[in-house]
C-alpha positions as CSV (number, residue, x, y, z in Angstrom):
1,X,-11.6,-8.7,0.0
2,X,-12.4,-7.0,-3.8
3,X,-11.2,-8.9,-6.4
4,X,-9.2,-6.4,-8.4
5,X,-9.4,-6.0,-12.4
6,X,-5.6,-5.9,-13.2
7,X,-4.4,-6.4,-16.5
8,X,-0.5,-6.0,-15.8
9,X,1.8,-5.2,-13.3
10,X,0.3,-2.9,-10.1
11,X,4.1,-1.6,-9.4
12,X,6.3,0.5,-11.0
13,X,9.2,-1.3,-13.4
14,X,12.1,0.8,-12.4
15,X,14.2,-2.5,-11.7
16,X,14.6,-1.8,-8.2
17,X,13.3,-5.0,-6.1
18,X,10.1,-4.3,-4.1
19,X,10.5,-5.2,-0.4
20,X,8.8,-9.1,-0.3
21,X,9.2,-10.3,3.2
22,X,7.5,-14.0,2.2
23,X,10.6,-14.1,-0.7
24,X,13.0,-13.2,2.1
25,X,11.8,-16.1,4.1
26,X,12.4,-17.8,1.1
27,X,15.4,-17.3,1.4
28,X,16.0,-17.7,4.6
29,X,15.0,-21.5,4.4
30,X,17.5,-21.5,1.6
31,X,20.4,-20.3,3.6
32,X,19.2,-22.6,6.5
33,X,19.5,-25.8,4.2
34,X,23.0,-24.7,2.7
35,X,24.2,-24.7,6.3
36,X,22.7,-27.6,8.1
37,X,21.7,-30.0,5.3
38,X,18.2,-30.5,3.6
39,X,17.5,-33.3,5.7
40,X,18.6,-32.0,8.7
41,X,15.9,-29.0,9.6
42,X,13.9,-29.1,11.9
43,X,10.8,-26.8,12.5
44,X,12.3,-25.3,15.5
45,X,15.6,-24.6,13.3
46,X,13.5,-23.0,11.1
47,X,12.2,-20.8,14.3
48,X,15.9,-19.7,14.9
49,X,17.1,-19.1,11.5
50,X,13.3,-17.1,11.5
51,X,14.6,-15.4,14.9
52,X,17.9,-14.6,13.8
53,X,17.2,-13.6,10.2
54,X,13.3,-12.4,9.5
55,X,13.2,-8.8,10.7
56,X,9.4,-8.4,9.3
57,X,7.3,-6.8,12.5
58,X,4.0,-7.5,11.4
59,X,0.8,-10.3,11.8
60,X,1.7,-13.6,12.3
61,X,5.0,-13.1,11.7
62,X,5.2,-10.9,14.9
63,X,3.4,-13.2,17.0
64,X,5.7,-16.3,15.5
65,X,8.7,-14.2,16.7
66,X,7.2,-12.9,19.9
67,X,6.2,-16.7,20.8
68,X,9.7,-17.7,19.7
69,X,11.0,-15.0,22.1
70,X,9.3,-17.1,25.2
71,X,10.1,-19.9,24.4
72,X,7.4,-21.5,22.4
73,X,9.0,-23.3,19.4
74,X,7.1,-24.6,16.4
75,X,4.4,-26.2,16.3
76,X,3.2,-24.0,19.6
77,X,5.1,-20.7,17.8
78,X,2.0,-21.0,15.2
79,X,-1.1,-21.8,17.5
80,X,-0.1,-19.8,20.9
81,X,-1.4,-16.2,20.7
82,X,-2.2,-16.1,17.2
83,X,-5.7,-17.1,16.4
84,X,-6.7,-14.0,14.2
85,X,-3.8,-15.0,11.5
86,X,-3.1,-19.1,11.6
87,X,-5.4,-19.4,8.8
88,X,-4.0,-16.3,6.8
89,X,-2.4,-17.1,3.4
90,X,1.3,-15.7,5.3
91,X,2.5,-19.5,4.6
92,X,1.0,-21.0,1.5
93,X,3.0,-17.5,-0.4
94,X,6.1,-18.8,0.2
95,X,6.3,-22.2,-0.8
96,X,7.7,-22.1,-3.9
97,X,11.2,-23.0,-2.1
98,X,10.1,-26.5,-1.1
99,X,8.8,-27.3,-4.7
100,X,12.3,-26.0,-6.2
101,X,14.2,-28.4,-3.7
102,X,12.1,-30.9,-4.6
103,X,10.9,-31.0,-8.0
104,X,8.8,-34.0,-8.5
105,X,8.7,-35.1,-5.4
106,X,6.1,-33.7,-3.1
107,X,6.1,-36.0,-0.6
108,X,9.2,-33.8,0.6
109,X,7.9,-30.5,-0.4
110,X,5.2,-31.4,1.9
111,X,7.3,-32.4,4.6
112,X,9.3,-29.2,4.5
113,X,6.3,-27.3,3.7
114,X,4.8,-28.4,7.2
115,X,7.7,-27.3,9.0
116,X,7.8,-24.0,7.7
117,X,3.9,-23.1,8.1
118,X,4.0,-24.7,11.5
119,X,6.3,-22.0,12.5
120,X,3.4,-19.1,12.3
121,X,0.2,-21.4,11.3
122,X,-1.7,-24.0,12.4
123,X,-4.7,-25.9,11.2
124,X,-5.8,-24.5,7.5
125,X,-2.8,-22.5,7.4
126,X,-0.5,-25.4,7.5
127,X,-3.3,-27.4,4.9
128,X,-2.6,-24.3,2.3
129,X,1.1,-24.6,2.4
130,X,1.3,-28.1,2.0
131,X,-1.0,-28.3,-0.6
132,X,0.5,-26.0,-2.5
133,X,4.1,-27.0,-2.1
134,X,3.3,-30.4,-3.1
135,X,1.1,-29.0,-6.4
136,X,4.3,-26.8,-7.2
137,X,6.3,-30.0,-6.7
138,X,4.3,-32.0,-8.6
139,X,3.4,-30.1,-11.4
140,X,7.0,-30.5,-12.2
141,X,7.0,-33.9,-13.9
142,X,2.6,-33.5,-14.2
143,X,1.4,-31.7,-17.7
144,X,-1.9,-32.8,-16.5
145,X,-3.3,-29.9,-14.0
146,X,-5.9,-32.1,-12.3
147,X,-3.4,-35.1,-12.0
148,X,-1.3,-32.6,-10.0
149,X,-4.4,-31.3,-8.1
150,X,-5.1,-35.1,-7.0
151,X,-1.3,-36.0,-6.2
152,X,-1.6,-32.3,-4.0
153,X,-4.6,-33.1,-2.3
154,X,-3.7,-36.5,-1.3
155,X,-1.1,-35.1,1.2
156,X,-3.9,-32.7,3.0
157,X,-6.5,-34.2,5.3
158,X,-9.3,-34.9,3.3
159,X,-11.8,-33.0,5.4
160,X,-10.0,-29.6,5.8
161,X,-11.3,-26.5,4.2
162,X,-8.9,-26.3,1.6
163,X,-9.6,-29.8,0.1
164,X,-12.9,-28.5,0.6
165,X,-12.3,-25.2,-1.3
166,X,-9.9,-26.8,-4.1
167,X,-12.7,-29.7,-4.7
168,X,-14.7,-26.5,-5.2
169,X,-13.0,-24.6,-8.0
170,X,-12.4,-27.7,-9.5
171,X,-16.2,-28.2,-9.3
172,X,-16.8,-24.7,-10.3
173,X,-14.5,-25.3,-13.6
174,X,-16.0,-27.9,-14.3
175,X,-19.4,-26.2,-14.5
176,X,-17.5,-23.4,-16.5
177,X,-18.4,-20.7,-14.3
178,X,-16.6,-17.7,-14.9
179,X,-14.1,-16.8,-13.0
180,X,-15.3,-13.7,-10.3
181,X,-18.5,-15.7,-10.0
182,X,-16.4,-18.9,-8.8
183,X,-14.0,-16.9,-6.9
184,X,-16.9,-15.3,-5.2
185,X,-18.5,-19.1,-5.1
186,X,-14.9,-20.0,-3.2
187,X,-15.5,-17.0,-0.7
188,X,-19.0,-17.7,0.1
189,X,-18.0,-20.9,0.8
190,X,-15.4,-20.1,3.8
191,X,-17.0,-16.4,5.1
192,X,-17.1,-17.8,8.7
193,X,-13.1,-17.8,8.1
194,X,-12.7,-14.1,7.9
């Protein structure tokens, strides 16, 4: 809950690959595409690609799984049994994967984005993942950061925390607060989320 003072990399550099569970699921959604077709998955294919593939045993990603198990299929695999974690950051960290599929077009990162958050998520959990799947997208073909911003936050509802948290920072930059006192401005501003 610290923020940390890190000038460089906080892992060794042996070239062995740290384990990265959100990069797996990565590309796990890749693999699912390959075989059924981009335009084909679903959010419950998704859910069995996520059964049959994701082996991660912890947080939401246990309680997406276990749901899965009893047959609760997204959007219920995110919501049922999970209320401590459907607002972590678990889903936002991996959308990079939508954004490469769809460079420059984050109308579709933001479709796929909602399928995959909706798997373990729901509510500002989805928001963070589509918001920032369709920023990644867009900041493909957008130089301009706050351009990008605006295209990202027109595909979130308006009144959800993290519009209210990006409009924010973007507040916060403008003001030229330095950065620990805004991040600590941004955490204020959503304690009552944990």
């Amino acid at each position: 809950k610290e923020m940390p003072e890190i000038d460089f990399y906080t892992t060794g550099q042996n070239g062995e690959p740290l384990a990265n569970d959100d990069l797996d699921l990565q590309l796990i959604w890749l693999f699912a595409a390959e075989e059924k077709g981009i335009y084909q998955l679903t959010p419950r294919i998704l859910a069995e690609y996520w059964l049959n593939y994701e082996g991660a045993p912890m947080g939401e990603y246990r309680n997406c799984i276990a749901n899965i198990v009893n047959g609760l299929y997204p959007p219920l695999s995110g919501s049922c049994n999970n209320s401590a974690l459907h607002w972590s950051n678990g889903a936002w960290i991996r959308s990079e994967i939508w954004a490469c599929i769809f460079p420059g077009s984050p109308d579709e990162a933001a479709r796929c984005a909602y399928m995959d958050s909706c798997c373990d998520h729901d509510g500002e959990g989805i928001w963070a993942e589509v918001f920032t799947a369709a920023l990644e997208s867009a900041a493909f073909v957008e130089s301009d950061l706050e351009k990008a911003i605006a295209l990202a936050l027109a595909r979130i509802a308006p009144e959800c925390r993290i519009a209210a948290s990006v409009r924010k920072a973007l507040e916060l930059y403008h003001a030229e607060i330095p950065l620990d006192e805004a991040r600590n401005a941004i955490v204020e501003l959503n304690k009552d989320t944990g």
